[in-house]
C-alpha positions as CSV (number, residue, x, y, z in Angstrom):
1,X,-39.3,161.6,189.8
2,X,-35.6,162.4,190.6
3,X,-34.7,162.9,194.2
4,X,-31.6,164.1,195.5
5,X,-30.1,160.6,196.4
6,X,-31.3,159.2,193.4
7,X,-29.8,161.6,191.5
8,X,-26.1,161.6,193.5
9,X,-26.5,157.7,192.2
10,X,-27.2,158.8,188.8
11,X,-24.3,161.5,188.3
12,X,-21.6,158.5,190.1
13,X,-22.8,155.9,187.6
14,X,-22.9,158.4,184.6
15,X,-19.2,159.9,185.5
16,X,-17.7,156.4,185.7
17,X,-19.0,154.9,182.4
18,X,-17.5,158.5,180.8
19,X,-14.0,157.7,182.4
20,X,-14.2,153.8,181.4
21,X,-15.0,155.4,177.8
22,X,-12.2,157.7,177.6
23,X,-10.0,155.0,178.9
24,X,-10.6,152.6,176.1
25,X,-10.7,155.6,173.7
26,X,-6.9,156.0,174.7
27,X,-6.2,152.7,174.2
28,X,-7.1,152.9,170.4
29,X,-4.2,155.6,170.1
30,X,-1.5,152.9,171.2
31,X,-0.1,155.6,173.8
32,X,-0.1,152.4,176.1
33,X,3.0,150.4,174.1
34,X,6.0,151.3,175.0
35,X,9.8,150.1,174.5
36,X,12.4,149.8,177.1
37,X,15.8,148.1,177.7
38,X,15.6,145.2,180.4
39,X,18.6,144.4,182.4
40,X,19.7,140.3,182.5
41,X,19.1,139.1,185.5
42,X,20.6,135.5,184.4
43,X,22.3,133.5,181.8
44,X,22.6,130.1,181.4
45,X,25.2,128.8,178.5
46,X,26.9,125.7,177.3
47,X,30.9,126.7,177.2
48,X,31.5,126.0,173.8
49,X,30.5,124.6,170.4
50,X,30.3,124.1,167.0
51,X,30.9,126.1,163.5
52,X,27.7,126.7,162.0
53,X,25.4,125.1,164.6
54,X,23.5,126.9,167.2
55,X,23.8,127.8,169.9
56,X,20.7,127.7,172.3
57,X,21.7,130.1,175.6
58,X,18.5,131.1,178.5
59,X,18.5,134.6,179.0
60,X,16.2,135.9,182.4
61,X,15.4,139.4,182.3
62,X,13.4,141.4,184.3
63,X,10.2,143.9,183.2
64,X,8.8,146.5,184.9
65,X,5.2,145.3,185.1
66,X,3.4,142.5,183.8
67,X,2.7,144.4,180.9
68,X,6.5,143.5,180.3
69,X,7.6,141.0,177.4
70,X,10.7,140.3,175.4
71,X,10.9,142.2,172.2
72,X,14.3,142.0,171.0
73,X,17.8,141.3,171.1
74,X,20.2,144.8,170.5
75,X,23.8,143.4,169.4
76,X,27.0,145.8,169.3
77,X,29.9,143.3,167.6
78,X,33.9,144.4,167.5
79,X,35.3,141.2,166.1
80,X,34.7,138.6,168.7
81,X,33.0,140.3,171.4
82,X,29.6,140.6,171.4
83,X,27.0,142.9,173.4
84,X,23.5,142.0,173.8
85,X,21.1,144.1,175.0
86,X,17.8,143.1,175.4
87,X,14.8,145.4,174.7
88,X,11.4,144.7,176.4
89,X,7.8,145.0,175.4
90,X,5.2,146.9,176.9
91,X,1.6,146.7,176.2
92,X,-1.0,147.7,177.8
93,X,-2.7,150.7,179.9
94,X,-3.1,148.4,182.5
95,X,-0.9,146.2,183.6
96,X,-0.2,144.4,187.2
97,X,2.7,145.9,189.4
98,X,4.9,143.0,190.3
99,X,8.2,142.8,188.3
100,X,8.5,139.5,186.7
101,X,11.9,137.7,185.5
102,X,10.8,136.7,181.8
103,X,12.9,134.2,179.7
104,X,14.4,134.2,176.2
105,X,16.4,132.1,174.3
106,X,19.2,133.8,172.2
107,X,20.5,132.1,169.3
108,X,24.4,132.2,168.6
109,X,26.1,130.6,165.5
110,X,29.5,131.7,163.5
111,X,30.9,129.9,161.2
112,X,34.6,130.8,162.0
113,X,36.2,128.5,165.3
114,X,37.5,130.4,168.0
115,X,37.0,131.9,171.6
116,X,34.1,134.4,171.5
117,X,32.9,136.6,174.6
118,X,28.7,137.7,174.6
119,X,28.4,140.4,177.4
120,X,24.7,140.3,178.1
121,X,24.3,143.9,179.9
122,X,22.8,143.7,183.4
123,X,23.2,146.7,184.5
124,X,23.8,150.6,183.5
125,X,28.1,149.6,183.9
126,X,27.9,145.8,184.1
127,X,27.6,142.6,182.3
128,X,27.3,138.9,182.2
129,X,30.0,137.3,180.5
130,X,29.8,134.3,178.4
131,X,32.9,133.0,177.1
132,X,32.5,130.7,174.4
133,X,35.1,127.9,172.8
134,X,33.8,127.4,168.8
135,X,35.7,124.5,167.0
């Protein structure tokens, strides 16, 4: 009934439908989400505003993979200087290998007027600077 060919064909088919089940059995454990910071590639930012209104400013990061998606802003504050940080998403086992520039909008609003400087980190040392005039 079995010959040896038909049996080689057999053992492939049966070997790949265990792996595609252990795969999906992984997935149920949620080992394939995963938090990381993302560097800011780009900002784009009005130069000033006003108290208690806000302030819409385009933040491009980049991901990893295209399992990569925002998942939130990380803010250090020491009066008015801000750092943002932002913290990418990643979900999924499988995920495509290009590394995409996503886009965020971050929210600023104060209600007291003066100069205020956002450093959006971009690198491990570096930052993009925003300098913002709030009357």
């Amino acid at each position: 009934m079995f010959n040896s060919k038909n049996m080689k064909k057999y053992l492939i088919i049966l070997s790949i439908l265990l792996s595609i089940n252990i795969s999906c059995s992984d997935n149920d454990k949620n080992d394939c989400i995963e938090n990381k910071l993302a560097y800011v590639a780009s900002v784009d930012s009005p130069s000033n505003g006003v108290i208690n209104e806000i302030i819409n400013i385009e933040v491009n990061f980049g991901v990893a993979n295209g399992c990569g998606q925002f998942g939130e802003f990380i803010e250090t504050e020491n009066g008015n200087v801000k750092i943002i940080e932002v913290n990418a998403r990643y979900e999924g086992c499988i995920c495509t290998q290009d590394l995409p520039i996503r886009t965020v909008n971050y929210e600023f609003t104060t209600q007291i007027p003066g100069e205020y400087e956002l450093r959006f980190k971009s690198t491990d040392t570096d930052y993009i600077t925003v300098n913002l005039l709030i009357e």
